[in-house]
Biotite code that builds the C-alpha atoms (Angstrom):
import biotite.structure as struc

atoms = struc.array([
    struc.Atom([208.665, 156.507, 170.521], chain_id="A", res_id=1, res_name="UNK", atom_name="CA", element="C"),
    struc.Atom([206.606, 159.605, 168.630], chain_id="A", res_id=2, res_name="UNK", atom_name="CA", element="C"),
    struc.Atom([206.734, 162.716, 170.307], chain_id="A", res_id=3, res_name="UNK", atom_name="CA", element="C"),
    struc.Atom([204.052, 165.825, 169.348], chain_id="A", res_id=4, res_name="UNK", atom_name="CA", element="C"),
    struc.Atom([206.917, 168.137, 167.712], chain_id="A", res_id=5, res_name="UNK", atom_name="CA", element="C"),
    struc.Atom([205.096, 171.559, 167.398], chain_id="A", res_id=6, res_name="UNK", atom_name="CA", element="C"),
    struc.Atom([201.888, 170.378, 168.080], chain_id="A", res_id=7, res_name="UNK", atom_name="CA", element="C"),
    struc.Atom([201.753, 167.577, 165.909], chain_id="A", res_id=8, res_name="UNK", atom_name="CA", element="C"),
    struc.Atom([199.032, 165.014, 165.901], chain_id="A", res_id=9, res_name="UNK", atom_name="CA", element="C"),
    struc.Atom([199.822, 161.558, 166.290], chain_id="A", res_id=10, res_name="UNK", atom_name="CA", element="C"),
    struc.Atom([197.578, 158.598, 165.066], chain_id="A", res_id=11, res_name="UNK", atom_name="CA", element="C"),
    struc.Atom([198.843, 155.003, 167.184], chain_id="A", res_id=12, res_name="UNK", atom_name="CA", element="C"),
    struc.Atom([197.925, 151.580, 167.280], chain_id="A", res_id=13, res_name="UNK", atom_name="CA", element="C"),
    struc.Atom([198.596, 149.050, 170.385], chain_id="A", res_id=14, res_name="UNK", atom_name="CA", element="C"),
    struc.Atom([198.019, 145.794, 171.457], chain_id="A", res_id=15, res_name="UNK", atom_name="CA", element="C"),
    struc.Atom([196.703, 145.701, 175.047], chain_id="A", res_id=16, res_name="UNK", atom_name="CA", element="C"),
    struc.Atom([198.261, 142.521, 177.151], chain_id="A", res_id=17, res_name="UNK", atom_name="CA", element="C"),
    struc.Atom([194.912, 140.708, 176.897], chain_id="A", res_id=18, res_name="UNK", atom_name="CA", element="C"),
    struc.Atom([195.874, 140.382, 172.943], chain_id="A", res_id=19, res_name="UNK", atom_name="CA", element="C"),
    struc.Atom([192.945, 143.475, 172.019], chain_id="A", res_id=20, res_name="UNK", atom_name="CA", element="C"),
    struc.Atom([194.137, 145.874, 169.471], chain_id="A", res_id=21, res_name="UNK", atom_name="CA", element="C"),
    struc.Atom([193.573, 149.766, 170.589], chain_id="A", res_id=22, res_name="UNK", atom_name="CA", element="C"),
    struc.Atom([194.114, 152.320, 168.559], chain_id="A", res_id=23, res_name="UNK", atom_name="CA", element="C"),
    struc.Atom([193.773, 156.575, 169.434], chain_id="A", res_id=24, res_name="UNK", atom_name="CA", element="C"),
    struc.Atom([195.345, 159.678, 168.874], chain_id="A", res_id=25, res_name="UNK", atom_name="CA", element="C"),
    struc.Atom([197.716, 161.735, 170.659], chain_id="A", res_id=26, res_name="UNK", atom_name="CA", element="C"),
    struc.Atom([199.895, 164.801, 170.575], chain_id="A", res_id=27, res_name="UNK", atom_name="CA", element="C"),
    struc.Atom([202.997, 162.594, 172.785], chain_id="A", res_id=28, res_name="UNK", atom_name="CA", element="C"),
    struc.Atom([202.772, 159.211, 172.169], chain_id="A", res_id=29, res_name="UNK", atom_name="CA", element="C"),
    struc.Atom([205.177, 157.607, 174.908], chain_id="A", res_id=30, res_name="UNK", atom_name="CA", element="C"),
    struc.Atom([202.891, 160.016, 177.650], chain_id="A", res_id=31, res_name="UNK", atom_name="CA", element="C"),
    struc.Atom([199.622, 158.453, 176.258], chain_id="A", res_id=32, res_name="UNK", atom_name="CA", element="C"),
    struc.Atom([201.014, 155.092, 176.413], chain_id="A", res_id=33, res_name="UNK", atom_name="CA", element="C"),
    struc.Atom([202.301, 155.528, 179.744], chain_id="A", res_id=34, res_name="UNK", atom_name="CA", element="C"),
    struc.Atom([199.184, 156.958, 180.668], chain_id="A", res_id=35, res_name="UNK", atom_name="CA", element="C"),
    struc.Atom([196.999, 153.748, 179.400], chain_id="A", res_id=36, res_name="UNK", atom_name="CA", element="C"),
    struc.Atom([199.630, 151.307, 181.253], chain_id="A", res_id=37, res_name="UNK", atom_name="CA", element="C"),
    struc.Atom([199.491, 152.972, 184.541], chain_id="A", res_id=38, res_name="UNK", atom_name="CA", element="C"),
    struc.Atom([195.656, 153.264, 184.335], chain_id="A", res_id=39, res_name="UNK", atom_name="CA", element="C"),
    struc.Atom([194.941, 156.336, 183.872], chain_id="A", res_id=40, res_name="UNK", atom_name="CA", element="C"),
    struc.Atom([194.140, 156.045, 179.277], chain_id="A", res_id=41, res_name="UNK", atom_name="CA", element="C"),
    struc.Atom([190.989, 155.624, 177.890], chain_id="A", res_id=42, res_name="UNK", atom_name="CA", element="C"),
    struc.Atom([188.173, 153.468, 179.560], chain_id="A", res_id=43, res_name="UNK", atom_name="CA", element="C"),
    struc.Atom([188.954, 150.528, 177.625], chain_id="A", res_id=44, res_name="UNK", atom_name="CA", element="C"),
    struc.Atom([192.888, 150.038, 178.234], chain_id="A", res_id=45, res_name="UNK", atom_name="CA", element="C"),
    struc.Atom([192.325, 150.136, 181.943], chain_id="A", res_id=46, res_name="UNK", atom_name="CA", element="C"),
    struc.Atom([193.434, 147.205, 183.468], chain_id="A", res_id=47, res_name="UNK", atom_name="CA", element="C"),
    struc.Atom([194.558, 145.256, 179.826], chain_id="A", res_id=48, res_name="UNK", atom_name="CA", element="C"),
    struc.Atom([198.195, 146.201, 180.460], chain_id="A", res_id=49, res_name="UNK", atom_name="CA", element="C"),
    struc.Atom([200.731, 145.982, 179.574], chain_id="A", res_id=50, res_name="UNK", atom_name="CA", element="C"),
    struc.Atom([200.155, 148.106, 176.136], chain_id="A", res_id=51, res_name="UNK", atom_name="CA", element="C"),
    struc.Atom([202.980, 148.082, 173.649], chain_id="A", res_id=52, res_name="UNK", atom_name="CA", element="C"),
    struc.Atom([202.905, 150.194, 170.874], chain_id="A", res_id=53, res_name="UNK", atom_name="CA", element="C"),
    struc.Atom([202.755, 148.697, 167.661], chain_id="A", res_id=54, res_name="UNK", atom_name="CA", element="C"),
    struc.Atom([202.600, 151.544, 164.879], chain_id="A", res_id=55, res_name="UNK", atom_name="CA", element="C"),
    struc.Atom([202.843, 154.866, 165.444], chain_id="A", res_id=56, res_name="UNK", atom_name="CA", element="C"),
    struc.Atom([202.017, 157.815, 162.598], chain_id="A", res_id=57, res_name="UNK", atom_name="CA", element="C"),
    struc.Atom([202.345, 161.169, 162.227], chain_id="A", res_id=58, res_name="UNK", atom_name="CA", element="C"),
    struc.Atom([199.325, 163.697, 160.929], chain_id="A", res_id=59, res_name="UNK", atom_name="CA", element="C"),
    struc.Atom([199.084, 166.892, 159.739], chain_id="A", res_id=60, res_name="UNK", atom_name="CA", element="C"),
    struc.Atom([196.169, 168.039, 162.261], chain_id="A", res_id=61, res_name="UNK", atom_name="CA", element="C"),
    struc.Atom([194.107, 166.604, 164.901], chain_id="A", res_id=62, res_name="UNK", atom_name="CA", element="C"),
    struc.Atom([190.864, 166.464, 162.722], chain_id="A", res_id=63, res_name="UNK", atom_name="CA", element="C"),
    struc.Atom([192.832, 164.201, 160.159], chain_id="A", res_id=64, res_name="UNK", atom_name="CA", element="C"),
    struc.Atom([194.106, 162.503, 163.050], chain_id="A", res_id=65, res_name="UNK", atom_name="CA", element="C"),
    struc.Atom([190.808, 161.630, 164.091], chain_id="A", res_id=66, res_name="UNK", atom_name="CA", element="C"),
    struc.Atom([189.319, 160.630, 160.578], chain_id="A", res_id=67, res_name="UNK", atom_name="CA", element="C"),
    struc.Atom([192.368, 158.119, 160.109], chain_id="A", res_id=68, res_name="UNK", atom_name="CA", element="C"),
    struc.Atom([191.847, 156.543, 163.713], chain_id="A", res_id=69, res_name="UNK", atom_name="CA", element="C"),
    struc.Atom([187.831, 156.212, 162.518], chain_id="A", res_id=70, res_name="UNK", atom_name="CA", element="C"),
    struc.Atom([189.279, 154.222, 159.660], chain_id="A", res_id=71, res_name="UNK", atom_name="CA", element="C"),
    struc.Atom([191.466, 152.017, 161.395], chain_id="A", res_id=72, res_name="UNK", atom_name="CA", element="C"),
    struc.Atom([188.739, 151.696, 164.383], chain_id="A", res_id=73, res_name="UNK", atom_name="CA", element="C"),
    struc.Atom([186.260, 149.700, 161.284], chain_id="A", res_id=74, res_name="UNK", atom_name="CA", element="C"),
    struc.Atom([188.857, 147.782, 160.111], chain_id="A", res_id=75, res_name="UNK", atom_name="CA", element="C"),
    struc.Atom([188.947, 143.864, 161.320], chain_id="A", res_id=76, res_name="UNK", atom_name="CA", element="C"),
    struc.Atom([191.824, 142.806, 163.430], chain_id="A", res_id=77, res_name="UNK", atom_name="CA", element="C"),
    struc.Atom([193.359, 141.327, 160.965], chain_id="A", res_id=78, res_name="UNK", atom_name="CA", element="C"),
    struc.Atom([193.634, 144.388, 158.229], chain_id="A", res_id=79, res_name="UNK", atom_name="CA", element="C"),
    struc.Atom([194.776, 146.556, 161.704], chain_id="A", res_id=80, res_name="UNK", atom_name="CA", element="C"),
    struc.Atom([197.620, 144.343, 161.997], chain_id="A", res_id=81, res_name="UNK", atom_name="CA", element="C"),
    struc.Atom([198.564, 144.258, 158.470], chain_id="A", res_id=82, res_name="UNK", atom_name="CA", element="C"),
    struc.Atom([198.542, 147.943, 158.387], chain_id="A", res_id=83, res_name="UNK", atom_name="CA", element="C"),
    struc.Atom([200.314, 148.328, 161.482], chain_id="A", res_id=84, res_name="UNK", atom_name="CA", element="C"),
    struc.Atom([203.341, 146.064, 159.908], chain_id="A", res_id=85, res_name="UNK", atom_name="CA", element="C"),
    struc.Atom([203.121, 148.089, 155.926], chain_id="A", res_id=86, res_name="UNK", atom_name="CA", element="C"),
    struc.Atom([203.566, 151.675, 155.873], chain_id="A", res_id=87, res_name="UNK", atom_name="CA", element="C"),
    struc.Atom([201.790, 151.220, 152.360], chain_id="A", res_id=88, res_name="UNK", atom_name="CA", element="C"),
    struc.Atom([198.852, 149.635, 153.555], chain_id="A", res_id=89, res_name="UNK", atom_name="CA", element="C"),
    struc.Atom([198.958, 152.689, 156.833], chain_id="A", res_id=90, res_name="UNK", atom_name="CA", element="C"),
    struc.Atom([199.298, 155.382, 154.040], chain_id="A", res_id=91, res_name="UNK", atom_name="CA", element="C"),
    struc.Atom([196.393, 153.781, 151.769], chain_id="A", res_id=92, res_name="UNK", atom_name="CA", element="C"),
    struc.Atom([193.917, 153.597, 154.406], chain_id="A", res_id=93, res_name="UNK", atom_name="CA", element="C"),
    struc.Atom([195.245, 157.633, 155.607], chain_id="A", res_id=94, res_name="UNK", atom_name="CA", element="C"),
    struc.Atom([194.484, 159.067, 151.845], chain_id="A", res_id=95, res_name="UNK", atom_name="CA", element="C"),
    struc.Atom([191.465, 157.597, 151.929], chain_id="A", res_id=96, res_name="UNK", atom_name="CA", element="C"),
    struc.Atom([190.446, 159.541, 154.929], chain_id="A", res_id=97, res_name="UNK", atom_name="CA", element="C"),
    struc.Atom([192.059, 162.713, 153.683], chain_id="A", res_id=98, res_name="UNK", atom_name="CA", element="C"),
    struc.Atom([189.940, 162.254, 151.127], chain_id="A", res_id=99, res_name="UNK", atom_name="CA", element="C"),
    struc.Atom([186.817, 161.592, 152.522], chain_id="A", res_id=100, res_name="UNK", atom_name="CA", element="C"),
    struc.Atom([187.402, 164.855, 155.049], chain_id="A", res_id=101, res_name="UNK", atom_name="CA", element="C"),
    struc.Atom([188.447, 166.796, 152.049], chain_id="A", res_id=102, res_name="UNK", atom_name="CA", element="C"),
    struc.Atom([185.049, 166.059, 150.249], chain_id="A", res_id=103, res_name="UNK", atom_name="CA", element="C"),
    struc.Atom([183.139, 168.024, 152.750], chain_id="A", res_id=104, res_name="UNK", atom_name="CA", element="C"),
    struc.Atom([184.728, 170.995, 152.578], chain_id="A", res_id=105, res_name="UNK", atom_name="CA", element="C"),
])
């Protein structure tokens, strides 16, 4: 499982043991997913265990980080799983929001 090497940003998607999809960011992975089985994640995970990771990606910073996991959040269920099992379909939808970060600069 992902760790943050050298402050690496991590974008990760999981399916909760109520069948939900979640999907957030993190610099260490295994720790956040640890944290959201034990109770102590985000709001939503809390009491949905037990998570298992499904896809796990690395990102250059947190801000891209956190325009991929906006991309993945609008996405239905189904495209989250399909991009979750194709690293093409992951790395289409992460270019996009590159892009779309990279236009307002």
């Amino acid at each position: 499982m992902p760790r943050g090497a050298g402050g690496a940003w991590w974008v990760y998607l999981a399916r909760c043991g109520d069948g939900t999809l979640y999907c957030g960011i993190a610099r260490d992975v295994r720790a956040r997913i640890a944290a959201h089985g034990s109770g102590k994640g985000a709001r939503y995970t809390r009491g949905r265990g037990p998570i298992l990771l499904l896809s796990a990606h690395r990102c250059r910073d947190q801000g891209t980080a956190l325009r991929i996991e906006r991309a993945i959040k609008g996405l239905s269920r189904s495209e989250k799983l399909e991009a979750a099992s194709d690293p093409r379909r992951w790395a289409a939808i992460a270019r996009a929001a590159r892009e779309r970060g990279n236009r307002g600069r």
